[in-house]
Short mmCIF file of the C-alpha atoms (twelve columns), coordinates in Angstrom:
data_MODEL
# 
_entry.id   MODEL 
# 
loop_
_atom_site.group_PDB 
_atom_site.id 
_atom_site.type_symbol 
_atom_site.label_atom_id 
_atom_site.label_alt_id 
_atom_site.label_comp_id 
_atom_site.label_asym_id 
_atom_site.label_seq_id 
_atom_site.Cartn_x 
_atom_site.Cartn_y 
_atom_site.Cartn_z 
_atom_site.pdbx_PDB_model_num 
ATOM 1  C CA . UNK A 1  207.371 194.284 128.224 1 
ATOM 2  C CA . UNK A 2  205.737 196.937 129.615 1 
ATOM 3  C CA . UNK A 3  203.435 197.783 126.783 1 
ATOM 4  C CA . UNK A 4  202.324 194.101 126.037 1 
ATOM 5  C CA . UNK A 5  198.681 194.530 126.072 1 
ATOM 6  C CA . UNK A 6  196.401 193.099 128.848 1 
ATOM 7  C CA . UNK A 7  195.708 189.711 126.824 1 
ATOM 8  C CA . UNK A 8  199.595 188.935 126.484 1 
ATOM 9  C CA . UNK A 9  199.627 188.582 129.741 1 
ATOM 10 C CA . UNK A 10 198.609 184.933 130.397 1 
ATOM 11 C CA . UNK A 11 201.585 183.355 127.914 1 
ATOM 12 C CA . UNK A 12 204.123 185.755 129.010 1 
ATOM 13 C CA . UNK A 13 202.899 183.920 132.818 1 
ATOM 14 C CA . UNK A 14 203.122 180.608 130.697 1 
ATOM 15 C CA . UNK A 15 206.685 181.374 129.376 1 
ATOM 16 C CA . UNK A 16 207.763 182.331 132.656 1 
ATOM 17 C CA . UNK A 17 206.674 179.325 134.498 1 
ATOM 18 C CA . UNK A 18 210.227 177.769 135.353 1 
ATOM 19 C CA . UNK A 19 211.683 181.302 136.699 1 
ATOM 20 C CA . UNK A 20 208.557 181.312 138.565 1 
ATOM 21 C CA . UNK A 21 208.879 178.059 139.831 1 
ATOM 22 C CA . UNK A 22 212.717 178.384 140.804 1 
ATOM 23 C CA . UNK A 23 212.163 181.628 142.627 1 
ATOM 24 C CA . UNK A 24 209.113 179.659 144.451 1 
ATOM 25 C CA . UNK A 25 211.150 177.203 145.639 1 
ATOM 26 C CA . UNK A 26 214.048 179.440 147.460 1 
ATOM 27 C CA . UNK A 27 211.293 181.154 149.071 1 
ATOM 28 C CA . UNK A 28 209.885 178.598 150.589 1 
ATOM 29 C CA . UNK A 29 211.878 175.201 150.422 1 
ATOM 30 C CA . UNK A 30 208.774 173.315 150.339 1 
ATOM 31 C CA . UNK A 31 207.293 171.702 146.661 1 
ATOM 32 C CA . UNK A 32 203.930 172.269 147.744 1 
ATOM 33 C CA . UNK A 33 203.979 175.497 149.194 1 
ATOM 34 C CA . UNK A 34 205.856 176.326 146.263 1 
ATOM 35 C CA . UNK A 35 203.027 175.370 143.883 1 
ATOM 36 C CA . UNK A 36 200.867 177.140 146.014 1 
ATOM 37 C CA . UNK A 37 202.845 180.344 145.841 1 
ATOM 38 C CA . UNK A 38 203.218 180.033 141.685 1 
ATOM 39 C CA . UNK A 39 199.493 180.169 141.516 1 
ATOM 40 C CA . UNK A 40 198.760 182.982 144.049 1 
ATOM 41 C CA . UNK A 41 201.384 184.623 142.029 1 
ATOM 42 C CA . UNK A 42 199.863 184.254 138.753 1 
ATOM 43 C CA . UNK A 43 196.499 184.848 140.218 1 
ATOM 44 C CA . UNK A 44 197.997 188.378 141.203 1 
ATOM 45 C CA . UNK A 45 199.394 189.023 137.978 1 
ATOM 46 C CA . UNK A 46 196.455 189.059 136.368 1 
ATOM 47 C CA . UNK A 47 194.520 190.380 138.786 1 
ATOM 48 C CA . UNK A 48 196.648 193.287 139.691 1 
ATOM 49 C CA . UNK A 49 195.745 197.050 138.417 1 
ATOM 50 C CA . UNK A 50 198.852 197.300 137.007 1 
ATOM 51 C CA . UNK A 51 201.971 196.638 134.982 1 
ATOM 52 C CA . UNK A 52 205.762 195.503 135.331 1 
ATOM 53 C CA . UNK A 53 207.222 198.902 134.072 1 
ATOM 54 C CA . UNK A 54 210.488 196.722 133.760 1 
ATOM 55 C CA . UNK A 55 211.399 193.359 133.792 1 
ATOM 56 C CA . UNK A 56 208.709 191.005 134.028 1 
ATOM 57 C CA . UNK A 57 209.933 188.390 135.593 1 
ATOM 58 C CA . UNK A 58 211.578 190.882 138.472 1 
ATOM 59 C CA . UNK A 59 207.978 191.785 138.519 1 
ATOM 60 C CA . UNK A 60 206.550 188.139 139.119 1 
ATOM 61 C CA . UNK A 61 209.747 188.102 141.945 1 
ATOM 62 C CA . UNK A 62 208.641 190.919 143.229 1 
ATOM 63 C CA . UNK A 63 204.734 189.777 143.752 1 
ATOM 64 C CA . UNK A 64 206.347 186.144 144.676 1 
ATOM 65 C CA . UNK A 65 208.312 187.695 147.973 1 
ATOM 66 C CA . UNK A 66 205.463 189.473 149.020 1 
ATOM 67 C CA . UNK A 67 202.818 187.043 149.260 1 
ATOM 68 C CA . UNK A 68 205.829 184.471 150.785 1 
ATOM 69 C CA . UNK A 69 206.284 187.278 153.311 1 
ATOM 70 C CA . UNK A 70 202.728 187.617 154.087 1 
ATOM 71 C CA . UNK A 71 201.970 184.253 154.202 1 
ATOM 72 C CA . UNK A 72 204.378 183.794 156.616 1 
ATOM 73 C CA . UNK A 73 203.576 186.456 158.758 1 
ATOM 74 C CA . UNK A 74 200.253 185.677 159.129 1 
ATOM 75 C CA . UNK A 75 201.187 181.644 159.926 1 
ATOM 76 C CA . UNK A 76 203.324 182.845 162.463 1 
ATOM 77 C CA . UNK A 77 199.948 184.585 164.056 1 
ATOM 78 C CA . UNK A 78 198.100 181.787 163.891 1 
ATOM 79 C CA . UNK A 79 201.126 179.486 165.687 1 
ATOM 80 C CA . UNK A 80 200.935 182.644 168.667 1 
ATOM 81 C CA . UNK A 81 196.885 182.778 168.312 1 
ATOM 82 C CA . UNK A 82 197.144 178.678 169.427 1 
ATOM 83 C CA . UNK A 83 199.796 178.647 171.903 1 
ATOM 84 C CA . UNK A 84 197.886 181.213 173.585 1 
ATOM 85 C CA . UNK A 85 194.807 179.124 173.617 1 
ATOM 86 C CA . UNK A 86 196.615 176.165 175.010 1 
ATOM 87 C CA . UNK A 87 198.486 178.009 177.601 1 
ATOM 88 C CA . UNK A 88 196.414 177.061 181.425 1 
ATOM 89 C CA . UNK A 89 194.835 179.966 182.998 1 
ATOM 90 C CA . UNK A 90 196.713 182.615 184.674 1 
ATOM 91 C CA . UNK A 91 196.135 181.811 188.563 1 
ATOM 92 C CA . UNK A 92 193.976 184.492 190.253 1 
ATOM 93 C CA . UNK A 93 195.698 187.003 192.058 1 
ATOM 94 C CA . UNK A 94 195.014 187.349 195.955 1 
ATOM 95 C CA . UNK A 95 193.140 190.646 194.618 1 
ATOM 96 C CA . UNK A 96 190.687 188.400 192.449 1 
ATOM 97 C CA . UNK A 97 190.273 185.957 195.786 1 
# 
């Protein structure tokens, strides 16, 4: 699958839709964020410089763990970023008095 042109591209996403979907799901054991992740997925298929060199749909697995894994690197920021902001104010030292 490596040399399918450019253009094959979007079916070989279409035909892959229920692998897609499946591996979605295990990642992150929510429907919606699941649907989410299919589209960023496809989105970075056919964005993405490059081709599978092998197996397409370890390719599209591949793409799939990585944006799971950023995604939920970067919502585990944001949960640190807001408990910070709701902890009180550190009391001023009898230097700051």
């Amino acid at each position: 699958m490596s040399d399918a042109p450019p253009d094959d591209l979007p079916a070989l996403l279409a035909d892959h839709q229920r692998f897609l979907r499946a591996v979605a799901r295990r990642l992150v054991r929510d429907e919606d964020r699941a649907e989410d992740l299919i589209q960023d997925t496809c989105l970075a298929a056919l964005t993405a410089g490059s081709r599978p060199r092998g197996s397409l749909p370890a390719w599209l697995a591949g793409i799939a763990r990585n944006l799971a894994r950023m995604a939920a690197r970067s919502a585990a920021r944001r949960k640190r970023r807001e408990l910070r902001a709701l902890a009180p104010p550190a009391e001023p030292g009898p230097a700051e008095t």
